[in-house]
C-alpha positions, 0 to 999 in steps of 0.5 A: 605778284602783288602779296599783302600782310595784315598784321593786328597789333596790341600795344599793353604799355600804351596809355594814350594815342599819342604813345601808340603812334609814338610806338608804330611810327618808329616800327614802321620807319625801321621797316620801311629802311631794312626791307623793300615794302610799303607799310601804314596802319590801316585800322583801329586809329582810335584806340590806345592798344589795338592796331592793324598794320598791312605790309604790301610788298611785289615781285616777280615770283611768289616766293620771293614776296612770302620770303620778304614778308616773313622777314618783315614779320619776324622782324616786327615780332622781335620789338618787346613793346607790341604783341602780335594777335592776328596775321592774314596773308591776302594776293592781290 
């Protein structure tokens, strides 16, 4: 089972893109160690605040692939610099 997360970020204390990136390439490096997915940031490149990441993860059983992937979303949701304001499961 192939199972994606969309996840829309907004970064208030970032003032450029160059602080944005700063901020999701260190969330995304830190979750790309402590969990077995794959992660990139799909949309919105080119604002300041405002992010998507997607998360894909795959396994045998659909449980295991939503219990990782809410694992990745509390960890995610644990970093003080970003709010998360919108999530989407999607099975591919």
């Amino acid at each position: 089972m192939i199972l994606a997360l969309h996840i829309e970020v907004t970064i208030p204390l970032s003032q450029s893109l160059k602080d944005k990136r700063a901020v999701l390439q260190r969330i995304m490096t830190r979750t790309k160690q402590k969990f077995n997915v794959a992660i990139s940031e799909v949309d919105f490149q080119d604002q300041w605040q405002r992010s998507e990441i997607c998360i894909v993860t795959v396994a045998s059983v659909k449980l295991a692939s939503e219990r990782e992937l809410n694992n990745v979303l509390s960890f995610i949701s644990s970093f003080p610099e970003l709010e998360i304001t919108q999530t989407t499961y999607e099975w591919l």
